[in-house]
C-alpha positions as CSV (number, residue, x, y, z in Angstrom):
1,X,-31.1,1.0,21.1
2,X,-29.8,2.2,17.8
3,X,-27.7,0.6,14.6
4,X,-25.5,3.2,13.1
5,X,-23.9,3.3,9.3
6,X,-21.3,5.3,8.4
7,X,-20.9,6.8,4.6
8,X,-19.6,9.1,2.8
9,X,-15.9,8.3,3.6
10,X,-13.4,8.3,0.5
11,X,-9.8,9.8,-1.0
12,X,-9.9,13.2,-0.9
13,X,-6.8,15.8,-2.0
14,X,-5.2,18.4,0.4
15,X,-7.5,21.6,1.5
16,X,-10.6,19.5,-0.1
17,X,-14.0,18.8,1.7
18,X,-15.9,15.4,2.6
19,X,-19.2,15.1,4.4
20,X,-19.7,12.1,5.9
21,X,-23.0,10.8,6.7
22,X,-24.5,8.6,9.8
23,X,-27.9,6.5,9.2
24,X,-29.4,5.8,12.4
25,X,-32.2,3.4,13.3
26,X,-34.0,3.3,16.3
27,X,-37.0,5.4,17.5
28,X,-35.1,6.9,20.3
29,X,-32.3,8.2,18.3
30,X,-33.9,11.9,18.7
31,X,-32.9,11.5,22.4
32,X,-29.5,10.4,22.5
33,X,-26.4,12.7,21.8
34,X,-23.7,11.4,19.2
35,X,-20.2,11.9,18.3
36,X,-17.7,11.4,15.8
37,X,-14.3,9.7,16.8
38,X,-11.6,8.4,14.5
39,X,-8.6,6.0,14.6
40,X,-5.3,6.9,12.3
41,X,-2.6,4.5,11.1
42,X,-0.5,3.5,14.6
43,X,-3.2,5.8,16.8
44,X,-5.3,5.3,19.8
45,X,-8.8,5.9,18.4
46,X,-9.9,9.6,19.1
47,X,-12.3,12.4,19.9
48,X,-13.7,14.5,16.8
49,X,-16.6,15.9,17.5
50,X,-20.1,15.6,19.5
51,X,-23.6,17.2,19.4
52,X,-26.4,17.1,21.7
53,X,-29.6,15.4,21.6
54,X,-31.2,18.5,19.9
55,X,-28.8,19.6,18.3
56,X,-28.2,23.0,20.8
57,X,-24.4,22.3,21.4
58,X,-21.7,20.9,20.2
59,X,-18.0,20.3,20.8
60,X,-15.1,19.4,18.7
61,X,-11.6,18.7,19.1
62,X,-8.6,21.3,18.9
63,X,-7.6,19.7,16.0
64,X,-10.8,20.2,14.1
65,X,-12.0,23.2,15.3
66,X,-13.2,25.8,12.5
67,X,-12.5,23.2,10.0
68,X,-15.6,20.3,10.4
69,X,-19.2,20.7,11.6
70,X,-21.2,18.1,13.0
71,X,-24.7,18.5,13.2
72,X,-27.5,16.1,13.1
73,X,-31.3,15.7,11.5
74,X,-33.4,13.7,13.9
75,X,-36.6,13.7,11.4
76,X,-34.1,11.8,8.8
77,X,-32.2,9.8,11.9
78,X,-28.7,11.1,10.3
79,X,-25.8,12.8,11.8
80,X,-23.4,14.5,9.8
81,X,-19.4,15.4,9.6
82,X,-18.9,18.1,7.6
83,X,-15.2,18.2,7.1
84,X,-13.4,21.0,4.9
85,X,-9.8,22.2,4.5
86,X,-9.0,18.7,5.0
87,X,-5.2,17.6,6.1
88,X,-3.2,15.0,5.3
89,X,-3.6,13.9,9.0
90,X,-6.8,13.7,9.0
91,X,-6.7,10.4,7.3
92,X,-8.4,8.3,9.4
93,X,-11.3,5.5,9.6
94,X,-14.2,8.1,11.2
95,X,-16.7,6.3,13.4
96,X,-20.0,7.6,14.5
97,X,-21.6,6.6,18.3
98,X,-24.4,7.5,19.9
99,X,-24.5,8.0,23.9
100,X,-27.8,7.8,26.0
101,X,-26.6,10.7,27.6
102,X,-28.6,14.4,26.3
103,X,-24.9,16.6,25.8
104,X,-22.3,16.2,24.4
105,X,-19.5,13.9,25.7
106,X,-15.5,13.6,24.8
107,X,-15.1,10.5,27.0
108,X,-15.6,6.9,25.0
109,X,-16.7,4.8,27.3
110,X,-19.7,6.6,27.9
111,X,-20.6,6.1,24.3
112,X,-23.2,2.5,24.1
113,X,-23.5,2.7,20.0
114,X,-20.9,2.3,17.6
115,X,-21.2,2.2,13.8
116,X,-18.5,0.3,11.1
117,X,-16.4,3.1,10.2
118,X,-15.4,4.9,6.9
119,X,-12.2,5.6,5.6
120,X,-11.3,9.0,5.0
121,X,-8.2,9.5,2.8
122,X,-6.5,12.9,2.0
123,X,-3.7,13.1,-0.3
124,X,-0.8,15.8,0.3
């Protein structure tokens, strides 16, 4: 079992760069695989990105691709979003979840861990 905490969320201007952060608790955390969905104004909540247990793969969405980075430090318990060249629609409240799954996943339900949320803002 793990609590998640999202940070690092804020207002951010066109072709700028955000990292967001994901504190993790919970000495299994090294074993589970995590993502990074968010949910836009009037939008069904949605894939970002995932990353394997140890860190080996990763997976992101068409829309993110080249452009954000997740990638995770088990010995601090934190996942990371690295987001640059940032879009106006990519405003969005980001979520990280963990999955007691090893790979990386793109389907939600499969996802047992779900942190708060931070808003992401970027101005055009």
């Amino acid at each position: 079992q793990v609590q998640l905490v999202e940070s690092g969320g804020g207002l951010v201007q066109t072709g700028g760069s955000l990292r967001l952060s994901c504190a993790a608790s919970g000495r299994t955390f090294s074993s589970y695989a995590m993502g990074w969905f968010r949910q836009a104004p009037e939008k069904e909540r949605e894939f970002v990105a995932a990353i394997s247990w140890n860190g080996d793969s990763t997976n992101y969405a068409d829309s993110v691709k080249g452009r954000f980075t997740i990638s995770r430090d088990n010995a601090k318990n934190t996942v990371y979003l690295q987001m640059n060249s940032l879009k106006p629609e990519d405003t969005a409240v980001y979520y990280c979840a963990a999955t007691t799954l090893h790979t990386t996943v793109v389907v939600q339900r499969l996802y047992s861990y779900w942190g708060q949320g931070t808003q992401v803002t970027v101005s055009s």
